[in-house]
Backbone as JSON, one array per atom type, in Angstrom:
{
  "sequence": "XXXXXXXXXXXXXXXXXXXXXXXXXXXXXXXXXXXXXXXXXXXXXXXXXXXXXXXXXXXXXXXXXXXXXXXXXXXXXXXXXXXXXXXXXXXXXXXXXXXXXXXXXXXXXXXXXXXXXXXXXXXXXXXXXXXXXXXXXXXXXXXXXXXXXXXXXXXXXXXXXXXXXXXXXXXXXXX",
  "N": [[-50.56, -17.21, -33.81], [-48.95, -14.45, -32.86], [-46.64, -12.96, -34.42], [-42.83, -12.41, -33.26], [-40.15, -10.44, -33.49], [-36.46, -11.52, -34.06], [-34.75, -9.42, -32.92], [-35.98, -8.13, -31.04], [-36.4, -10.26, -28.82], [-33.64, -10.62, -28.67], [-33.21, -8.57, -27.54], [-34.41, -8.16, -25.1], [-33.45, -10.52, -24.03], [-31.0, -9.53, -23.55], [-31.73, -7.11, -22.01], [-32.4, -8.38, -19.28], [-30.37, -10.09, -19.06], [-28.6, -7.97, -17.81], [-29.94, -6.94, -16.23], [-30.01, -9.16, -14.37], [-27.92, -9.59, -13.38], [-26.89, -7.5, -11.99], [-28.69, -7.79, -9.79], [-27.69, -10.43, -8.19], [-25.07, -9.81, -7.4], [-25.17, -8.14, -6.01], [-25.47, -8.75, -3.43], [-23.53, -9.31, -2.04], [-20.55, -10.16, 0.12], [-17.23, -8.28, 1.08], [-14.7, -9.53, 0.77], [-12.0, -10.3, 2.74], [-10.24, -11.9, 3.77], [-9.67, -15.09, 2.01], [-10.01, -18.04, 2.25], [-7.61, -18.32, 3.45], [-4.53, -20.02, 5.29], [-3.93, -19.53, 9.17], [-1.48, -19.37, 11.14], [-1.01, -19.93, 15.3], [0.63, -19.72, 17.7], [-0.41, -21.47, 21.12], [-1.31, -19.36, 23.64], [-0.56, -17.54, 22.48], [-1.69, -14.33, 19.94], [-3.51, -13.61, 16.88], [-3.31, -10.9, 14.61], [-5.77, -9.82, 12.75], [-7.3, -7.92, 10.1], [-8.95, -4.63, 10.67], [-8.6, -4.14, 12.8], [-9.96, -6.58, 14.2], [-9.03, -9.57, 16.45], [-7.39, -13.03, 17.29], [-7.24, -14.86, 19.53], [-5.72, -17.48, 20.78], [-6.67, -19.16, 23.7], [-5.91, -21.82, 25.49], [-4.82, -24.54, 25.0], [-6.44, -28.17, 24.84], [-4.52, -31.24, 25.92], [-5.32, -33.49, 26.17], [-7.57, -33.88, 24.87], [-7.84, -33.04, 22.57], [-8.7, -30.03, 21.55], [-9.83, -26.77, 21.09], [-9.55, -23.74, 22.91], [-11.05, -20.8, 21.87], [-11.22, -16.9, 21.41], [-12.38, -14.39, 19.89], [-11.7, -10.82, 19.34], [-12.63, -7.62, 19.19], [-11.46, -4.48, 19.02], [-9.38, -5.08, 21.06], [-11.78, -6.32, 23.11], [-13.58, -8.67, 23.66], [-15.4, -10.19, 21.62], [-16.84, -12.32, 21.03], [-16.8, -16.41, 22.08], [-15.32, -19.93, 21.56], [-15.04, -22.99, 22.09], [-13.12, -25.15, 20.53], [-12.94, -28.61, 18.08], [-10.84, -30.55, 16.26], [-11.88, -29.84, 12.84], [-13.82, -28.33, 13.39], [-15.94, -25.58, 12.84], [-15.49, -21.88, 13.73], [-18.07, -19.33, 13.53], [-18.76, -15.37, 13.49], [-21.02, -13.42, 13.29], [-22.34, -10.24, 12.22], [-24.65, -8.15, 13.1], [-26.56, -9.87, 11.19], [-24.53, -10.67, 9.22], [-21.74, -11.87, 7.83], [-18.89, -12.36, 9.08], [-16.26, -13.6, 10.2], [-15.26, -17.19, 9.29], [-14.2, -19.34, 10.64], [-12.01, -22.07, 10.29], [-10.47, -25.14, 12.6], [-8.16, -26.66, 12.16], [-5.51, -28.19, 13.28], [-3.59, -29.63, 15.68], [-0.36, -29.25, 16.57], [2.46, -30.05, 18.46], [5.04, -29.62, 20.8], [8.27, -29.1, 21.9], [8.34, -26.11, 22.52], [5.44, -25.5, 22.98], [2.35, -25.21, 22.52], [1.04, -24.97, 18.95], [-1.62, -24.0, 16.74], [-3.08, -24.48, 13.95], [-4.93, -23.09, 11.32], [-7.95, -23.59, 8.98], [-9.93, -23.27, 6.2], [-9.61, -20.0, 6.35], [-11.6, -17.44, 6.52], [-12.21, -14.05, 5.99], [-14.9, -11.39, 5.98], [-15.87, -8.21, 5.18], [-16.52, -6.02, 7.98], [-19.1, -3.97, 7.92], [-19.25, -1.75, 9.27], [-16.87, -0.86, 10.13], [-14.2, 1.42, 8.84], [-12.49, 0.29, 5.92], [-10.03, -0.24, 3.7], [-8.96, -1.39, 0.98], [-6.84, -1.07, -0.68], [-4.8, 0.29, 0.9], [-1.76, 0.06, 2.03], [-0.85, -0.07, 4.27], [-2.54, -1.37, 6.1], [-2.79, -3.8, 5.14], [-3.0, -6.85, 5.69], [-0.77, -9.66, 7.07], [-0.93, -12.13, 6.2], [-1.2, -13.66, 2.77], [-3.76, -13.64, 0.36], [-5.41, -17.26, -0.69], [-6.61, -17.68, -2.55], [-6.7, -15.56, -5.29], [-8.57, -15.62, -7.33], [-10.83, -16.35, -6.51], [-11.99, -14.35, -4.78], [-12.76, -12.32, -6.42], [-15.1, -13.53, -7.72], [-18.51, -13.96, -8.88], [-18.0, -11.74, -10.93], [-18.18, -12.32, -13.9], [-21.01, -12.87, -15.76], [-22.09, -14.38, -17.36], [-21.94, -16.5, -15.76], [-23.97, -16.69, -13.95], [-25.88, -18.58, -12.35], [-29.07, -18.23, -12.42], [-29.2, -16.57, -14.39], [-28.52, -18.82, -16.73], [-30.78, -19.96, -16.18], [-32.97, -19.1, -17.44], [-32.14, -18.49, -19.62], [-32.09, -21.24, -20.99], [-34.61, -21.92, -19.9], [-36.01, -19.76, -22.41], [-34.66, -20.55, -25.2], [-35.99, -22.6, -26.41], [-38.58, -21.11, -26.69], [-37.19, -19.78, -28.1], [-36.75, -20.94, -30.51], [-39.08, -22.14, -31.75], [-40.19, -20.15, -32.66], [-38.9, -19.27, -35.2]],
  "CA": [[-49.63, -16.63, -32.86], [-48.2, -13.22, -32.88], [-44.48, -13.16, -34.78], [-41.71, -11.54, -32.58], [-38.72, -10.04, -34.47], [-35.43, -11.66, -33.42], [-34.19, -8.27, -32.55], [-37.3, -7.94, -29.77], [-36.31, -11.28, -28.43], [-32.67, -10.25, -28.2], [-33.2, -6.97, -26.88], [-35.24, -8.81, -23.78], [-32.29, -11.65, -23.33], [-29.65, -8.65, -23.04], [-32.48, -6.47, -20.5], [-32.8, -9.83, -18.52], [-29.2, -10.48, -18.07], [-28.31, -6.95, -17.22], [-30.96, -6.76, -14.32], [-30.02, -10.19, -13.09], [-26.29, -9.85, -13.27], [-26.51, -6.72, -10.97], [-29.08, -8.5, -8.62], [-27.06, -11.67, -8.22], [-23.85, -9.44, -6.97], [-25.46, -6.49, -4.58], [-25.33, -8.44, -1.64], [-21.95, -9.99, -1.76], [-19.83, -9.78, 0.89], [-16.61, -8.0, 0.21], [-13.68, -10.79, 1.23], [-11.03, -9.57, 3.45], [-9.17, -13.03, 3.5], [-10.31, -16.15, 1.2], [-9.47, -19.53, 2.78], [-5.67, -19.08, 3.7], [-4.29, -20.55, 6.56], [-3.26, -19.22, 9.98], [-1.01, -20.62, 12.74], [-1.3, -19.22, 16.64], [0.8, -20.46, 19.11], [-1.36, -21.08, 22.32], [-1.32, -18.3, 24.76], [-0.85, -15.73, 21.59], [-2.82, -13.75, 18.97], [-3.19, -13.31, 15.61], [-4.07, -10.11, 14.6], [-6.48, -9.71, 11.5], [-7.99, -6.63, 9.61], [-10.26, -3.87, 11.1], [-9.01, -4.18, 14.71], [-10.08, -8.44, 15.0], [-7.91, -10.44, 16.45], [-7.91, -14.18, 17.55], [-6.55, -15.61, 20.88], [-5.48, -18.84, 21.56], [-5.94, -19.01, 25.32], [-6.29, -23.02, 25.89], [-5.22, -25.94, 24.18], [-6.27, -29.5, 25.88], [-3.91, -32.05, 24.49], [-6.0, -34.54, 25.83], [-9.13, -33.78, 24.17], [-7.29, -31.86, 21.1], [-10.19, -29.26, 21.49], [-8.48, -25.48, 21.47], [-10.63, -22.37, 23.24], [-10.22, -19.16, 21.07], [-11.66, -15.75, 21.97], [-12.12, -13.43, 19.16], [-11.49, -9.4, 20.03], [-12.7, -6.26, 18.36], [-10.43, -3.0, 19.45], [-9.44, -5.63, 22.58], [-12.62, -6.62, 23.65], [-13.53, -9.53, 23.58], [-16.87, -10.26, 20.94], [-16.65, -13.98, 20.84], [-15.38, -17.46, 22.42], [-15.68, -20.86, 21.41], [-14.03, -23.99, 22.08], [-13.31, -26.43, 18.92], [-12.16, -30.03, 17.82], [-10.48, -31.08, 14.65], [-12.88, -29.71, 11.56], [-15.04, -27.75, 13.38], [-15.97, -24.11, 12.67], [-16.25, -20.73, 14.83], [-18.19, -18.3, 12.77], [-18.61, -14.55, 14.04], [-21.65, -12.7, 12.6], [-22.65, -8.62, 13.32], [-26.16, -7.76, 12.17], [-26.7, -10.8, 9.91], [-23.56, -10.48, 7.99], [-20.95, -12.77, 8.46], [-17.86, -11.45, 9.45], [-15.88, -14.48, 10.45], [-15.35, -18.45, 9.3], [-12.83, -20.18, 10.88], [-11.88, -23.88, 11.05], [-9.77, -25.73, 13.2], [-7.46, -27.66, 11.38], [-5.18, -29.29, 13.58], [-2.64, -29.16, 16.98], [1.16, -29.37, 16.94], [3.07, -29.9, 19.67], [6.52, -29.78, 20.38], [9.05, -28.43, 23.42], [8.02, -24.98, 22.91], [4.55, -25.4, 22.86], [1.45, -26.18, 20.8], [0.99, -24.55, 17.77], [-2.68, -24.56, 16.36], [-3.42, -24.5, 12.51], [-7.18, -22.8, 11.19], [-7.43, -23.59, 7.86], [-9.74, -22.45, 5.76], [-10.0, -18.71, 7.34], [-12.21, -16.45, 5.72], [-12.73, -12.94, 6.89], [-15.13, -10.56, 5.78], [-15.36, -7.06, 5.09], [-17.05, -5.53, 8.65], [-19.42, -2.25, 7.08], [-19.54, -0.56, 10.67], [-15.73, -0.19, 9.91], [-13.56, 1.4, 7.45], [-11.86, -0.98, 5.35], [-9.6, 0.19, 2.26], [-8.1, -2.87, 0.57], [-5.38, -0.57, -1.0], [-3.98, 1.07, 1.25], [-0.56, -0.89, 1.93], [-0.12, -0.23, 6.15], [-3.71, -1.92, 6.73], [-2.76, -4.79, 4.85], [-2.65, -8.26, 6.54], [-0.05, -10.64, 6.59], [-1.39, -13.26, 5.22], [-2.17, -13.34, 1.71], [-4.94, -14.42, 0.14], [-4.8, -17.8, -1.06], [-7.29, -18.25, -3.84], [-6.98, -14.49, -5.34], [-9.7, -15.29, -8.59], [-12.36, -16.79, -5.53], [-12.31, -13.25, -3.86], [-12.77, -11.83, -7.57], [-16.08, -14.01, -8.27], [-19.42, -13.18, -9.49], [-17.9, -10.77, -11.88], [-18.79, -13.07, -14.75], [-22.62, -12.26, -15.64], [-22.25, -15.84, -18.04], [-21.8, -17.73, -15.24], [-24.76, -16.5, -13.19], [-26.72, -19.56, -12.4], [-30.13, -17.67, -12.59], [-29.09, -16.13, -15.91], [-28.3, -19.47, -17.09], [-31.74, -20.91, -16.11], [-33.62, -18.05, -17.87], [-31.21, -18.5, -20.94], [-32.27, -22.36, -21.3], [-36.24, -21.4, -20.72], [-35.97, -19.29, -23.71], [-34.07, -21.36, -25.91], [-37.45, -23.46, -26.96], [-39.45, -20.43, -27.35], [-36.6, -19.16, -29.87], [-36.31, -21.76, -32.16], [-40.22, -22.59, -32.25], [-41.22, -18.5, -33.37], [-37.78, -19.08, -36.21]],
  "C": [[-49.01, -15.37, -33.44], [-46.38, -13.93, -33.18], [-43.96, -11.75, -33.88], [-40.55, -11.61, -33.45], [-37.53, -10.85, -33.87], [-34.92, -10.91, -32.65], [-34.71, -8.16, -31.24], [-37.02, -9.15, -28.84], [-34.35, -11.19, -27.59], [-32.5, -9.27, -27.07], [-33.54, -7.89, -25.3], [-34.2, -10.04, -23.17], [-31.39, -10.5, -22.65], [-30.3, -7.54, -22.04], [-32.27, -7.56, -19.23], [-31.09, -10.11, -18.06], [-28.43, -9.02, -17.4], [-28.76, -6.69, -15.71], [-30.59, -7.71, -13.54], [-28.47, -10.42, -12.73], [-26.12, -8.88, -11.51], [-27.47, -7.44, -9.48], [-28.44, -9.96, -8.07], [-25.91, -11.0, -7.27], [-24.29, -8.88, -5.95], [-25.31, -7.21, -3.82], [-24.58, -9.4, -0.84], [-21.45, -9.65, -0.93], [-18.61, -9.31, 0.49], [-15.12, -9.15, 1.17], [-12.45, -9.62, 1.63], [-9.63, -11.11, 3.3], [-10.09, -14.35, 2.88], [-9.72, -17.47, 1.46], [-8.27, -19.45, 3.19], [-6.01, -19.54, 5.27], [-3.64, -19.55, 7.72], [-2.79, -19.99, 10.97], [-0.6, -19.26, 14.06], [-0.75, -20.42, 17.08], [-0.17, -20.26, 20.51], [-0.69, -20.25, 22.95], [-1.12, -17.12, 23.45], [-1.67, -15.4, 20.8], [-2.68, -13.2, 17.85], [-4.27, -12.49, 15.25], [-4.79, -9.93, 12.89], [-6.85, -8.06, 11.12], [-8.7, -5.84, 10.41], [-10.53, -4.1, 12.39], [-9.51, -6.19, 15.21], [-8.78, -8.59, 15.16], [-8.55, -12.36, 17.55], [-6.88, -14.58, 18.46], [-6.73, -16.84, 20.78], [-5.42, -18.88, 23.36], [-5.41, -20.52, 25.82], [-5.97, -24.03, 24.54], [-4.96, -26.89, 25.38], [-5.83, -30.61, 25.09], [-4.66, -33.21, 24.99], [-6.89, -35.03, 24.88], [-8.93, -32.99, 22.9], [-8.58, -30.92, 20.71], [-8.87, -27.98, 22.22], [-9.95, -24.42, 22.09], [-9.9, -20.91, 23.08], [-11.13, -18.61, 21.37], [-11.54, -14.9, 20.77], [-12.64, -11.77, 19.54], [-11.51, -8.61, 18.94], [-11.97, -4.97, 19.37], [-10.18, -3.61, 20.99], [-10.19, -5.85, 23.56], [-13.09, -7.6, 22.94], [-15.35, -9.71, 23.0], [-17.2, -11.72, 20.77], [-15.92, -15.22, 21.21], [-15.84, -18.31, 21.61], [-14.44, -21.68, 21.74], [-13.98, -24.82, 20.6], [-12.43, -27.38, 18.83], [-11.78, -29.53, 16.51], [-11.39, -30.57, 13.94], [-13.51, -28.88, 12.06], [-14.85, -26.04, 13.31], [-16.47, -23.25, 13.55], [-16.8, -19.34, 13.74], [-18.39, -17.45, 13.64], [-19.47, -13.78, 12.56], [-22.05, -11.35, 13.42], [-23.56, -8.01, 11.73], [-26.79, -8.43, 10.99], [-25.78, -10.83, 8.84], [-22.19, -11.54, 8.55], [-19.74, -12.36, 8.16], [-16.71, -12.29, 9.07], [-16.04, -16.04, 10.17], [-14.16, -19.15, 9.27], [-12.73, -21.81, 11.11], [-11.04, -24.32, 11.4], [-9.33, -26.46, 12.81], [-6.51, -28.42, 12.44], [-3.91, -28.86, 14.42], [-1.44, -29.55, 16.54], [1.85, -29.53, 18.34], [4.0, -30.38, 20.09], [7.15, -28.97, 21.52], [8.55, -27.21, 23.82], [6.91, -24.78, 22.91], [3.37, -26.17, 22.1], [1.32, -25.26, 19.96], [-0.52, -24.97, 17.0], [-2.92, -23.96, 15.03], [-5.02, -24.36, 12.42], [-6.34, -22.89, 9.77], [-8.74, -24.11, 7.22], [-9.92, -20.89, 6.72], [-10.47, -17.57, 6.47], [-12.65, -14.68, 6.82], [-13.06, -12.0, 6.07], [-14.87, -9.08, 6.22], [-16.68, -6.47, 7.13], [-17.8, -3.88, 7.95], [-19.69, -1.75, 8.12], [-18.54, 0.29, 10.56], [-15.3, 0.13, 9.24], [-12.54, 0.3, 7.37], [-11.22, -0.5, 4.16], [-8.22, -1.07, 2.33], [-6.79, -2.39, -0.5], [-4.44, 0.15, -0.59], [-2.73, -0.19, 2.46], [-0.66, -0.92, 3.56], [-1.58, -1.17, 6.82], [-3.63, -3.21, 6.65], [-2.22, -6.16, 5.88], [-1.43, -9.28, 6.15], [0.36, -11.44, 5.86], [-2.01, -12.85, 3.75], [-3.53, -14.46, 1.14], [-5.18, -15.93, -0.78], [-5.52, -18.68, -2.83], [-7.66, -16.41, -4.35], [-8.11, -14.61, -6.21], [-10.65, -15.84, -7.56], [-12.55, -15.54, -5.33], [-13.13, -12.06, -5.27], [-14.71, -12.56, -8.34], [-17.38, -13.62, -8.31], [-19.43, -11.74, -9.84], [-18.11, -10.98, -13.09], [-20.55, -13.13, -15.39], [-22.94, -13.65, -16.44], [-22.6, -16.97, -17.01], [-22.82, -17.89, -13.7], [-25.83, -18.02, -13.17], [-28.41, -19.02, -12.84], [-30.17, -17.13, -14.32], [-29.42, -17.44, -16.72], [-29.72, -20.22, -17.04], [-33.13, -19.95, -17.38], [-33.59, -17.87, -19.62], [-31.94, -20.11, -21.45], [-33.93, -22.48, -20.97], [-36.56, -20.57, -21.95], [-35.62, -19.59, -25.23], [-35.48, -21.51, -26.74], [-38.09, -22.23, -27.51], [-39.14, -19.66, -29.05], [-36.95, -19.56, -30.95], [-37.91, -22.21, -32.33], [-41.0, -21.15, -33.19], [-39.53, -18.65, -34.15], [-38.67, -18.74, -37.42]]
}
């Protein structure tokens, strides 16, 4: 068998995680909100980032099933009705925009009160979006800030990691 230098062996671990760190990230979405919660009284609307917003038009307290309407620049891009747990996503051009879940009705003299919880909202790339500029900013904050922050880690790339533990063996047998 042909001897490989350590050095030559290194060199090719640290090419290998470079290339797969950046392919692992490119085609992240960029997080606009990361699981927090929102509450909408029925009949109003909670307005989100980049022009969405989310109507409550309908809650049935029989059937605890709510029918929301989600609106780009007040037009209306999406309904759904939903129970307890279930989710309304909202995708534009294979990208997923929107993941909301229906957590759970209130209801009380002045109304009902409907809880989504988690609520994720991506970045839309049709629209501008600048996540530092203070008057754009949303309400709500974000409620897991190091989730929105993830696969910045190149260690903790699963692919790296599989690549890293096929190599292993070959190391220690050419020592």
């Amino acid at each position: 068998m042909k001897d490989i230098s350590y050095s030559k062996i290194f060199y090719y671990i640290i090419l290998c995680s470079i290339l797969l760190c950046g392919v692992g990230t490119a085609g992240d979405s960029e997080v606009i909100l990361n699981g927090t919660s929102v509450y909408v009284k029925a009949g109003d609307t909670f307005d989100f980032e980049q022009d969405y917003s989310l109507h409550v038009k309908y809650v049935n307290p029989e059937s605890e099933r709510v029918w929301v309407s989600l609106s780009l620049n007040g037009e209306s891009v999406a309904d759904s009705i939903l129970g307890r747990d279930e989710v309304f996503t909202y995708s534009s051009n294979s990208s997923p925009i929107f993941n909301i879940t229906m957590d759970r009705i209130y209801y009380g003299s002045s109304g009902e009160l409907v809880t989504f919880e988690p609520v994720y909202q991506y970045v839309d790339q049709r629209y501008p979006y600048n996540p530092d500029d203070e008057t754009l900013q949303n309400k709500v904050p974000n409620t897991s800030e190091n989730e929105s922050q993830r696969q910045g880690v190149p260690f903790l790339n699963p692919t790296l990691l599989v690549i890293f533990a096929l190599l292993l063996p070959y190391v220690y047998e050419h020592r």
